[in-house]
C-alpha positions as CSV (number, residue, x, y, z in Angstrom):
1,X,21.3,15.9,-68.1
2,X,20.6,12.8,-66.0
3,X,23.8,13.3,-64.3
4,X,23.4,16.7,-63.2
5,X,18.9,15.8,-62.3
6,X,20.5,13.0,-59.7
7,X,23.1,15.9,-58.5
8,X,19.9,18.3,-57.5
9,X,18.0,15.6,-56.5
10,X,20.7,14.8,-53.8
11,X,21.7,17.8,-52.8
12,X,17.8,19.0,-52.1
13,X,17.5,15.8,-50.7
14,X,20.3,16.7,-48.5
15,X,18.6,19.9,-47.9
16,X,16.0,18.2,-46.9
17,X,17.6,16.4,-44.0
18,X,19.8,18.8,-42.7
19,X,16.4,21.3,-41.9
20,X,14.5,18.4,-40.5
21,X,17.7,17.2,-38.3
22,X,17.4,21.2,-37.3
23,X,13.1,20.5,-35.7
24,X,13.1,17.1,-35.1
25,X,14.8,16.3,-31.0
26,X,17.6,14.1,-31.1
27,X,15.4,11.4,-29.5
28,X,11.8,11.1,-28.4
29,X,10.3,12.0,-24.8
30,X,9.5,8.1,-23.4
31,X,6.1,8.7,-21.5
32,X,4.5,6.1,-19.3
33,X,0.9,6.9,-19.1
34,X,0.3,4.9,-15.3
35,X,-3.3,4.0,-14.2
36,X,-4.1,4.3,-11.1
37,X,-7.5,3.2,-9.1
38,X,-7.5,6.4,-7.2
39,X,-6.0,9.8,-6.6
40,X,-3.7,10.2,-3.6
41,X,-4.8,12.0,-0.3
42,X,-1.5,13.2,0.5
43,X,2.3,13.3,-1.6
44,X,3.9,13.4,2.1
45,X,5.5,10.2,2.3
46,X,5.1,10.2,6.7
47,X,1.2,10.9,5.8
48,X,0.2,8.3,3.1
49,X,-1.3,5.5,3.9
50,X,-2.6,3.6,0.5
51,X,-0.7,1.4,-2.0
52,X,-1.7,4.2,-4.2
53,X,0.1,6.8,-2.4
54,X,2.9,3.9,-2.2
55,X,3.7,4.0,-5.8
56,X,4.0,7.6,-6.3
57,X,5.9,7.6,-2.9
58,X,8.7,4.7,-4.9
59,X,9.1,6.9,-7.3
60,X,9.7,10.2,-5.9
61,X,11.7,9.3,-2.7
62,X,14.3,6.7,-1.7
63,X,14.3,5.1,1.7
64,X,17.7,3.4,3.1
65,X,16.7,0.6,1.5
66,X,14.5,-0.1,-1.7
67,X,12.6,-3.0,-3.4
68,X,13.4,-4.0,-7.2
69,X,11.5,-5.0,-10.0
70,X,11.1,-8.7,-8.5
71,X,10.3,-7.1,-5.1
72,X,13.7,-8.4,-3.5
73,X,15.5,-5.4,-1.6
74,X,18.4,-3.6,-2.6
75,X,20.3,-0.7,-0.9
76,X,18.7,2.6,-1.2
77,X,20.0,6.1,0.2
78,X,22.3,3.7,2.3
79,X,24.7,1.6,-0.2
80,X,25.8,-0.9,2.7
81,X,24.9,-1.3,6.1
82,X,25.9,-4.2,9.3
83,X,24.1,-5.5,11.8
84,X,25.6,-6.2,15.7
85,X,25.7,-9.6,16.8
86,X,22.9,-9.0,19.2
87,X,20.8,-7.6,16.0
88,X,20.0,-4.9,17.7
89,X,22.1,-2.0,16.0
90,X,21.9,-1.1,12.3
91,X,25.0,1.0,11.0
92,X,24.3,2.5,7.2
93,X,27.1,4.1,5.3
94,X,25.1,6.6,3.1
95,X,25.4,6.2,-0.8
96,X,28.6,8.8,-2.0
97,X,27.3,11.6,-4.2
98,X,23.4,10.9,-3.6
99,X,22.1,14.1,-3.7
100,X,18.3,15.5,-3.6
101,X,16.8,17.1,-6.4
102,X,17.9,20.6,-5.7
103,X,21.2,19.3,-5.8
104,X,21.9,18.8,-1.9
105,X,23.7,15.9,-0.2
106,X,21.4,13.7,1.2
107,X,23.1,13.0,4.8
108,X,22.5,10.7,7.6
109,X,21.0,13.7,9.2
110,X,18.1,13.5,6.4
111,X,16.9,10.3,8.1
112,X,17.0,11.9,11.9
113,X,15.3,14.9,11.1
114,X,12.3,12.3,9.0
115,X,11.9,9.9,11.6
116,X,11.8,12.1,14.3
117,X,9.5,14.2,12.1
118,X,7.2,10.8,11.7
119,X,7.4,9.9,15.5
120,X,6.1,14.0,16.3
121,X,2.4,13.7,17.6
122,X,1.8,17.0,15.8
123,X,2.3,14.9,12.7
124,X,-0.4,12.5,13.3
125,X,1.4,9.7,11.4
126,X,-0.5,6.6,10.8
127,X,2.2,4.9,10.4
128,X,4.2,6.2,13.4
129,X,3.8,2.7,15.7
130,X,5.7,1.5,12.6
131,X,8.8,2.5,14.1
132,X,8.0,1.4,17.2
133,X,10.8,-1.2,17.3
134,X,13.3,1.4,17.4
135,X,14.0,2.6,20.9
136,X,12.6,5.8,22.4
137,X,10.3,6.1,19.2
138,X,6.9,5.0,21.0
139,X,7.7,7.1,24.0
140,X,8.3,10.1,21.8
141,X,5.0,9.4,19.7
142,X,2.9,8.7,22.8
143,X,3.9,11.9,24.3
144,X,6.3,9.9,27.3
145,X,9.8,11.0,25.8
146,X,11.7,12.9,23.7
147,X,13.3,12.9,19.9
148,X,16.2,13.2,21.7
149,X,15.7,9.8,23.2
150,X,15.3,7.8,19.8
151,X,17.6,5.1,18.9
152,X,18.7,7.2,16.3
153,X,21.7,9.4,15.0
154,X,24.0,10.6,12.5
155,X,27.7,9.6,13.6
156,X,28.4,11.8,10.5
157,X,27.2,13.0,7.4
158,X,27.8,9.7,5.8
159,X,27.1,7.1,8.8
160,X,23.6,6.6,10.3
161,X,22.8,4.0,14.0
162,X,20.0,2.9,14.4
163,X,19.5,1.0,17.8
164,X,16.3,-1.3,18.1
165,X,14.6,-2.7,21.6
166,X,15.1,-6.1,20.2
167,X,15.9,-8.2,17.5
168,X,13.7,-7.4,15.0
169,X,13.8,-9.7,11.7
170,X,11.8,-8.0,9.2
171,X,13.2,-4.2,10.0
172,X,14.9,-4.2,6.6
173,X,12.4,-5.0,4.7
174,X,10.3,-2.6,6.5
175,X,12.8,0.0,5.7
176,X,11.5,-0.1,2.1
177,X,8.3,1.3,3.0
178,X,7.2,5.1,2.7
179,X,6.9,6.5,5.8
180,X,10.5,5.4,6.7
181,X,11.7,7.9,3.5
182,X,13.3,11.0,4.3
183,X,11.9,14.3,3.5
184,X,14.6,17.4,2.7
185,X,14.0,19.5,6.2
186,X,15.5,23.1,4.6
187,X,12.2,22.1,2.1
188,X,9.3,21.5,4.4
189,X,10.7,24.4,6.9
190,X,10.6,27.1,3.5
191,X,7.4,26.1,2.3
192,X,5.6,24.7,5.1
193,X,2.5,22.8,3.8
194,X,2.8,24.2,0.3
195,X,6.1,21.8,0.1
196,X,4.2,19.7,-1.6
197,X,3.1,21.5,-4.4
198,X,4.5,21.1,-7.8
199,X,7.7,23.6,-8.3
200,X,8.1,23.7,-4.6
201,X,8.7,19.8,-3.8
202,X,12.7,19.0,-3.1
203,X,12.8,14.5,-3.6
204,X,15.7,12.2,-3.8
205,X,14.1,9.7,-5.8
206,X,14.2,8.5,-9.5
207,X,11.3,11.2,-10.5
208,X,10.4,14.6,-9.5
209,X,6.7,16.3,-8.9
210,X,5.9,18.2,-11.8
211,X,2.4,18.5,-12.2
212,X,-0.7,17.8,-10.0
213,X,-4.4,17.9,-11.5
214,X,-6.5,15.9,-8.9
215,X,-9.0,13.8,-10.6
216,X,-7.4,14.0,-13.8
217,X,-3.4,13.1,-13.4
218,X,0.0,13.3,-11.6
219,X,3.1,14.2,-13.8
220,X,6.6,13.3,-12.8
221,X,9.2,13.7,-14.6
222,X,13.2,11.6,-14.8
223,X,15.2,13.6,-11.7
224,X,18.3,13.9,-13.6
225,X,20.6,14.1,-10.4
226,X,19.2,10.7,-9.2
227,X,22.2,9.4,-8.9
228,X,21.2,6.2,-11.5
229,X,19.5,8.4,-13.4
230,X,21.4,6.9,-16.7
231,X,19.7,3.7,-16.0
232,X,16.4,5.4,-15.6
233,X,14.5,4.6,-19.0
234,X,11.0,6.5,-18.7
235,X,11.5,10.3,-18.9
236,X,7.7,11.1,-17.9
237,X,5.5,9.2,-15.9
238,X,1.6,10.2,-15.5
239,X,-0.7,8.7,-12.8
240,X,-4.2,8.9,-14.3
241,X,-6.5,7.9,-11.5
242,X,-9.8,6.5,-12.8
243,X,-12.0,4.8,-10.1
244,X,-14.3,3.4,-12.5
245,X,-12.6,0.2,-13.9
246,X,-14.4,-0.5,-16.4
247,X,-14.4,3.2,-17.9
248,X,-10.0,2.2,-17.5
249,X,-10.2,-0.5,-19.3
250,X,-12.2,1.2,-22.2
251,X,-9.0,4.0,-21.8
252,X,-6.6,1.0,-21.9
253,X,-8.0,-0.4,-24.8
254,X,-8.0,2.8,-26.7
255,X,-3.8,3.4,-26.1
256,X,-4.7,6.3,-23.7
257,X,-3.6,4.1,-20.6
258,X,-0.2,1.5,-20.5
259,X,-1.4,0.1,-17.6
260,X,-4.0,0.0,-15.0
261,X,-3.8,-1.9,-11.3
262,X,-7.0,-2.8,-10.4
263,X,-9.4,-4.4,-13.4
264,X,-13.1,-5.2,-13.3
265,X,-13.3,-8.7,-12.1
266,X,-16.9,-9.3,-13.5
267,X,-15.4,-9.0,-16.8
268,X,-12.5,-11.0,-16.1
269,X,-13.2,-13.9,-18.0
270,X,-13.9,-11.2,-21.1
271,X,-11.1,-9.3,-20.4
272,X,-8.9,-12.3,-20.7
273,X,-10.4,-13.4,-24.0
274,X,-9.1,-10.3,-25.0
275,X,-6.0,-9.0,-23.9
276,X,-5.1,-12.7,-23.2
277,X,-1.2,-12.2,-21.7
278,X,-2.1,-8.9,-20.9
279,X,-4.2,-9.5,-18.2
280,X,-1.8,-10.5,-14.6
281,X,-3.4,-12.3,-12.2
282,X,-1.8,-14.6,-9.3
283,X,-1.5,-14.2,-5.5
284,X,0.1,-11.5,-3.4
285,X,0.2,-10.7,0.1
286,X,-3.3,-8.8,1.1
287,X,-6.6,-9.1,3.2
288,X,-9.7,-7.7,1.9
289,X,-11.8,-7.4,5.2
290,X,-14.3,-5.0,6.9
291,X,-13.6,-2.8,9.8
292,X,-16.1,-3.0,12.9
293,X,-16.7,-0.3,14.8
294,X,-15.9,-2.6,17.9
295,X,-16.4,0.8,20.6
296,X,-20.1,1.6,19.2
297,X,-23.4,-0.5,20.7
298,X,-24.6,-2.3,19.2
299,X,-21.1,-3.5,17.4
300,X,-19.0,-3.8,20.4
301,X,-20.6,-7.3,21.2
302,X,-18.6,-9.8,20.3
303,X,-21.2,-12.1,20.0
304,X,-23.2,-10.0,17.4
305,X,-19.4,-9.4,15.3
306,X,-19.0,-13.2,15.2
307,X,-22.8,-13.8,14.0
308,X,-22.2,-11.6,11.2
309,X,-19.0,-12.5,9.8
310,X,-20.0,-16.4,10.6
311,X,-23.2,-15.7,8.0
312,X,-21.3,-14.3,5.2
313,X,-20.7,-17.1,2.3
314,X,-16.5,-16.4,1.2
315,X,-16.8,-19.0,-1.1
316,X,-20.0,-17.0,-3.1
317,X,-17.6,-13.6,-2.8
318,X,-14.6,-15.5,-4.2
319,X,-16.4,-17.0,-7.1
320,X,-19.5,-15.2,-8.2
321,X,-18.5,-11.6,-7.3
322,X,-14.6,-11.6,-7.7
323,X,-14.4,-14.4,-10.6
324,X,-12.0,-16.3,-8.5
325,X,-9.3,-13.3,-8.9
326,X,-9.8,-13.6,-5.1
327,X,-9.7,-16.6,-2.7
328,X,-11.8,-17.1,0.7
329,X,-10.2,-15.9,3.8
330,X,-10.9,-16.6,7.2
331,X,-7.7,-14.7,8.7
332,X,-6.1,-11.3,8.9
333,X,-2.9,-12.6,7.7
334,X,-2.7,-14.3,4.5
335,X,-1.3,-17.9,3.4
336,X,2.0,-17.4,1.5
337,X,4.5,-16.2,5.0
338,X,7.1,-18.8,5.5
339,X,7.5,-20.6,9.0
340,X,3.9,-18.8,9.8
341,X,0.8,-20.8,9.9
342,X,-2.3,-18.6,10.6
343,X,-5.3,-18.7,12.9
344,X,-8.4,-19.1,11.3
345,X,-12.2,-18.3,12.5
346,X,-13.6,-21.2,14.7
347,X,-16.3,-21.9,11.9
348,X,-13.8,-21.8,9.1
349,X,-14.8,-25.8,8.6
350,X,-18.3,-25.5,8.9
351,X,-20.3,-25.3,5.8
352,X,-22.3,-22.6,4.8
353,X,-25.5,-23.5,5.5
354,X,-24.1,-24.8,9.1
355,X,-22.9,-21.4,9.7
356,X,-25.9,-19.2,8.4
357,X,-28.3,-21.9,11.1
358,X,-25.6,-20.6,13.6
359,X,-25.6,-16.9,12.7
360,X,-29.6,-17.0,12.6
361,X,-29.7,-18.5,16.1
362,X,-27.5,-15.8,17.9
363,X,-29.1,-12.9,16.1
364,X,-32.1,-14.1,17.7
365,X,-30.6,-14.7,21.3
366,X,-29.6,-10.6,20.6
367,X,-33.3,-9.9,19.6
368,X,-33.0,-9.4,15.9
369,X,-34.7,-11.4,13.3
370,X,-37.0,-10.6,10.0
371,X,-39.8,-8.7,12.1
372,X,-36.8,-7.0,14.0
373,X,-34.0,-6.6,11.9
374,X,-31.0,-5.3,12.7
375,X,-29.6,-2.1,11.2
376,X,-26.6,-2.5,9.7
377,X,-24.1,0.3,7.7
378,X,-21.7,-0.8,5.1
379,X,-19.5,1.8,4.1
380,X,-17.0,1.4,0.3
381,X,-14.9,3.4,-1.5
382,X,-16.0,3.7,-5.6
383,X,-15.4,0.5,-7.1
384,X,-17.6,-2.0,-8.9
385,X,-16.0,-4.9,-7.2
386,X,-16.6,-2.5,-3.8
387,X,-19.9,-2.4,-4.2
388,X,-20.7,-6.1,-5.7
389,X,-19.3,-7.2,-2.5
390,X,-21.1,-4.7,-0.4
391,X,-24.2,-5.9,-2.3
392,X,-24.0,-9.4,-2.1
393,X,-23.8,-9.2,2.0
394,X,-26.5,-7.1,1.9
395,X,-28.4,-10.3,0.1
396,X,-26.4,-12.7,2.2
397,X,-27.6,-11.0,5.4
398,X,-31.0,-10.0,4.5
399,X,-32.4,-13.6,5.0
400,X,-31.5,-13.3,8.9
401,X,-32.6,-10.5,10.0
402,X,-30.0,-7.8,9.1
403,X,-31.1,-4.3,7.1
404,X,-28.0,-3.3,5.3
405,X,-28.4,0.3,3.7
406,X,-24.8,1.2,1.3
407,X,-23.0,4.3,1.9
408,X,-20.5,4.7,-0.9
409,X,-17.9,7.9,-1.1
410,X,-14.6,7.9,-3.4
411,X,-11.4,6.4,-2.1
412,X,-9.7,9.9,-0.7
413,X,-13.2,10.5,1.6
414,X,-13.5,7.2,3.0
415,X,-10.2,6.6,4.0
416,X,-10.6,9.8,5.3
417,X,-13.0,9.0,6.9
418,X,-11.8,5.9,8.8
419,X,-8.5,7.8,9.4
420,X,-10.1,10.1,11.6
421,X,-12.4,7.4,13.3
422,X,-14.8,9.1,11.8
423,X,-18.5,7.1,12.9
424,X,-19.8,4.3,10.7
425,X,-20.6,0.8,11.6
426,X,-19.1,-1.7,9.1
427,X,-16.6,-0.3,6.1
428,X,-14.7,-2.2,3.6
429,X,-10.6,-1.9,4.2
430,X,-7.9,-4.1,2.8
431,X,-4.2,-4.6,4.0
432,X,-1.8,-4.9,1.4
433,X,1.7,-6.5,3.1
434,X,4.2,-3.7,4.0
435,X,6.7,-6.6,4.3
436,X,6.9,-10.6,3.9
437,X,5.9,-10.7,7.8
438,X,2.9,-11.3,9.6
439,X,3.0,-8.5,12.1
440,X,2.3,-6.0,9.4
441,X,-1.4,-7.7,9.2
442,X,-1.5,-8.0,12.9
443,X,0.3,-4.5,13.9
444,X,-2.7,-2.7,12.6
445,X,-5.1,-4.1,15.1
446,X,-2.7,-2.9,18.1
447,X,-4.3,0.0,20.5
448,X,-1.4,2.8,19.0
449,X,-1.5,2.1,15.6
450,X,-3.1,4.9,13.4
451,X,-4.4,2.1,10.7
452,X,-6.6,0.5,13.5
453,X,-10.0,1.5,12.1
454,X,-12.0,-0.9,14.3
455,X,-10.3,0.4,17.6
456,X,-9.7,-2.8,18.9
457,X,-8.3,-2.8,22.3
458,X,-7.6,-5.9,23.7
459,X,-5.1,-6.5,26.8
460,X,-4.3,-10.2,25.8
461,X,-3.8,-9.3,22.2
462,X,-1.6,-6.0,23.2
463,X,0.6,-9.0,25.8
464,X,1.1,-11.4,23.1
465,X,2.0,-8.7,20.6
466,X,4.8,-7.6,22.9
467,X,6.2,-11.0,24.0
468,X,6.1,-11.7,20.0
469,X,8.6,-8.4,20.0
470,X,10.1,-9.4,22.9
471,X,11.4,-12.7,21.1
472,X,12.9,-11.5,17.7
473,X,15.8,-13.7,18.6
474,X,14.4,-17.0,18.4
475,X,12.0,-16.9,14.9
476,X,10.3,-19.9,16.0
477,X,8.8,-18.6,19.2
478,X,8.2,-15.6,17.6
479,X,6.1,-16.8,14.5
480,X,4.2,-19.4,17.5
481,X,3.2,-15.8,19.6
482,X,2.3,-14.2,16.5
483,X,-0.3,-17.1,15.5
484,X,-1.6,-16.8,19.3
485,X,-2.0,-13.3,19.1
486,X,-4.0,-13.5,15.4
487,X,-6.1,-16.0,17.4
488,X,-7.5,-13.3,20.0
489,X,-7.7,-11.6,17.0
490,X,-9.7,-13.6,14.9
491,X,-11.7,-15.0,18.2
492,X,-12.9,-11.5,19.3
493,X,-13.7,-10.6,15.8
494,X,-11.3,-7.2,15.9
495,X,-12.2,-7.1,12.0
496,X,-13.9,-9.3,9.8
497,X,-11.7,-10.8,7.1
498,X,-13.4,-11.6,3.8
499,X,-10.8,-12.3,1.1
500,X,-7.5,-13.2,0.0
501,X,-5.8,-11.0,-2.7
502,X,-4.4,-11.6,-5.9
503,X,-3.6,-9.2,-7.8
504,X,-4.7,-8.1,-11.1
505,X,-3.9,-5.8,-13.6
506,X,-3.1,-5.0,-17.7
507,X,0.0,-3.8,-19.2
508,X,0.9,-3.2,-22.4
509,X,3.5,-5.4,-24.3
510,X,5.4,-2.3,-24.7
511,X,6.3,-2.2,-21.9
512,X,8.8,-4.3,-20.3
513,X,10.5,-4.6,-16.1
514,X,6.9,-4.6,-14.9
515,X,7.0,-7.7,-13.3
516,X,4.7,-10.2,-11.8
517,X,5.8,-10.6,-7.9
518,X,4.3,-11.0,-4.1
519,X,4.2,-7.5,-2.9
520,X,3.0,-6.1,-6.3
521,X,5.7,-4.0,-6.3
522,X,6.4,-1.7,-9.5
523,X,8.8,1.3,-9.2
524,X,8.8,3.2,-12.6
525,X,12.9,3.6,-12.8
526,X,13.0,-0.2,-13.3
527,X,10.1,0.1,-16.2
528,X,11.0,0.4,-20.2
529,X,8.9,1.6,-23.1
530,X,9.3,0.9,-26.9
């Protein structure tokens, strides 16, 4: 009797697991629920502009060159590549059996048809004067040449040249960044704009687009004919945009979020207690500083630009608004660039109460004081940090004779906004390093570049920029021109630099490959989940 109860038992049992083997998958969906500060303004890689458009662009689409887990580049779209001994020609040998997401070889061709597509005026790139190294590519973009006449072809399907007007030493590591991806030309010609749309969108990256719900999230899911797609261990990745940091954190706490990039930093200290190791915070390669409209009266005197970034106390921001997650900074480009040292604002020495006497006594040479004041515009995108700043130089300034009245929008309309020189007279920016080289800080203060939301135009600055070009072949010189170009720069007040970054952010301890590093770099394919 016993015998044949432990037969039925088994055999039901049995039953049992053979119908659940029958509903259950043969192995769980790994979803990596991403937080984001904000919601893209575009999924085009040649018309994004933010680092939150830079880490969907990582993830959908693969330049010639890439950037790992650590930050450090590896080959891309392009397995190997030489340079000539004058440094001027690059020669990539396309990666065998890369192929796009519809299944299409992605050729050298790829990268003509994108970087001519870039350089086009009728794209109104940004980042066009990116490419400016290359030869022909500022003519074309300025409307002086041809695509014909950019330093750049496909010798075959497989072989790509790219010619350069002079050495230049970080063009690899610029490489890596977004507007240098290719986009699939049979795509964008079918669906013209809608290209972008879920369904519609042909990428050659690790993920593909498969759902877009702005305000709410971004879906991608694992491109199974990237060609290291076994290696690839999420299978869905959603970009939850939240512009309220402290509502993340609440979503973060509450398992909705794995991580989020951009924490509240008055509740730092808090946060910390908390999450303890959770919480990442240590120094990357960014400038938190406000844009001047330097072409407006009363804004394009240099004197009155000085006088008001003189008066603002760094060290107050750094410490009582940013919990020292953020350092003072008195430059555009950052400490932390080897064999660079940068130029600082002539009162960078002074103290604070040396500096606000000196402020005062120009504002009043210019005719503003208490009785008077001066009206003053500060323009953020939604963030409490954003607007703690904002706030605090509105107290800071108050004393002197400056009315500060707060015009906050979300991120998408005021870098909108800027974008399209839209009017304002002071609005918070930040520059986030596109490689470990100072002339992606100081390249967005030149005439041509789309990113120059102060419109600074300045002859000398433009000269030393080009001589700085000019001597790519001798570093030292190079890095010297650079520092004398920052310090027209810094002297003429082109924009008023407030902080330097660190950056900070919470992940989960389920997740692992998310690591710490200078760029703040973090491409999903190199991400696990338990």
């Amino acid at each position: 009797m016993l015998k044949n109860m432990l037969k039925a038992t088994v055999f039901a049992t049995t039953l049992a697991l053979s119908a659940g083997a029958l509903s259950v998958p043969a192995f769980a969906e790994v979803v990596y629920n991403r937080g984001a500060a904000a919601d893209p303004e575009s999924l085009d890689p040649h018309k994004t502009s933010t680092t939150y458009e830079a880490n969907l662009m990582r993830d959908l689409f693969q330049g010639l060159v890439m950037q790992d887990a650590k930050a450090e580049l590896i080959p891309g779209a392009a397995e190997s590549w030489t340079v000539s001994d004058d440094g001027k020609t690059y020669t990539f040998k396309m990666r065998a059996g890369a192929t796009w997401s519809d299944g299409s070889p992605v050729t050298a061709e790829d990268f003509v048809y994108s970087w001519h597509r870039l350089q086009d005026p009728a794209t109104a790139a940004e980042y066009a004067s990116m490419l400016y190294p290359v030869v022909g590519a500022e003519e074309f973009n300025t409307g002086k040449g041809k695509a014909e006449g950019m330093g750049i072809k496909a010798v075959d399907a497989n072989t790509l040249e790219v010619t350069l007007k002079n050495p230049t030493p970080y063009f690899l590591e610029m490489l890596s960044h977004q507007a240098t991806y290719p986009v699939n030309k049979a795509n964008v010609e079918k669906f013209g704009a809608d290209w972008l749309k879920p369904g519609n969108m042909v990428s050659n990256g690790a993920y593909t687009l498969s759902e877009f719900v702005p305000n709410d999230h971004i879906t991608l899911v694992k491109n199974p004919k990237f060609y290291d797609a076994a290696n690839v261990k999420i299978d869905k990745v959603n970009y939850i945009p939240n512009e309220d940091r402290s509502a993340a954190m609440k979503r973060y706490e509450a398992g909705e979020l794995d991580s989020y990039e951009d924490i509240p930093t008055e509740q730092l200290a808090d946060l910390k207690a908390k999450f303890g190791n959770e919480i990442h915070v240590a120094p990357y390669l960014g400038t938190y500083y406000y844009a001047v409209k330097t072409d407006k009266a009363p804004w394009d005197n240099v004197k009155l630009r000085n006088a008001i970034s003189e008066a603002i106390d760094r060290d107050f921001l750094a410490e009582k608004v940013w919990g020292n997650s953020m350092s003072p900074g008195y430059s555009m480009v950052p400490p932390g660039i080897e064999g660079y040292k940068s130029s600082m604002a002539a009162f960078a020495e002074k103290s604070q109460i040396d500096r606000e006497d000196e402020a005062r006594k120009v504002l009043e040479e210019l005719g503003y004081t208490p009785e008077k004041p001066l009206k003053m515009e500060i323009r953020y995108n939604t963030s409490e940090n954003h607007k703690n700043t904002a706030v605090a130089i509105q107290e800071q300034l108050k004393p002197l004779g400056v009315e500060v009245t707060l015009v906050n929008t979300d991120t998408k309309t005021h870098y909108g906004h800027l974008e399209q020189k839209g009017d304002y007279d002071v609005a918070r920016a930040a520059w986030i390093a596109d490689y470990k080289d100072p002339e992606t800080f100081l390249g967005i203060s030149r005439k041509a570049s789309g990113n120059n939301y102060s419109l600074f135009n300045n002859a000398d600055y433009e000269k030393l920029m080009d001589e700085a070009a000019a001597a790519g072949g001798d570093p030292a010189k190079r890095m010297e021109l650079l520092s004398q170009a920052e310090k027209v720069l810094v002297d003429n007040v082109g924009n008023i630099p407030l902080l330097y970054y660190n950056f900070k952010y919470v992940v989960s301890p389920k997740l692992a490959g998310y690591e710490d590093n200078v760029m703040d770099v973090h491409p999903t394919r190199f991400i696990s989940k338990q």
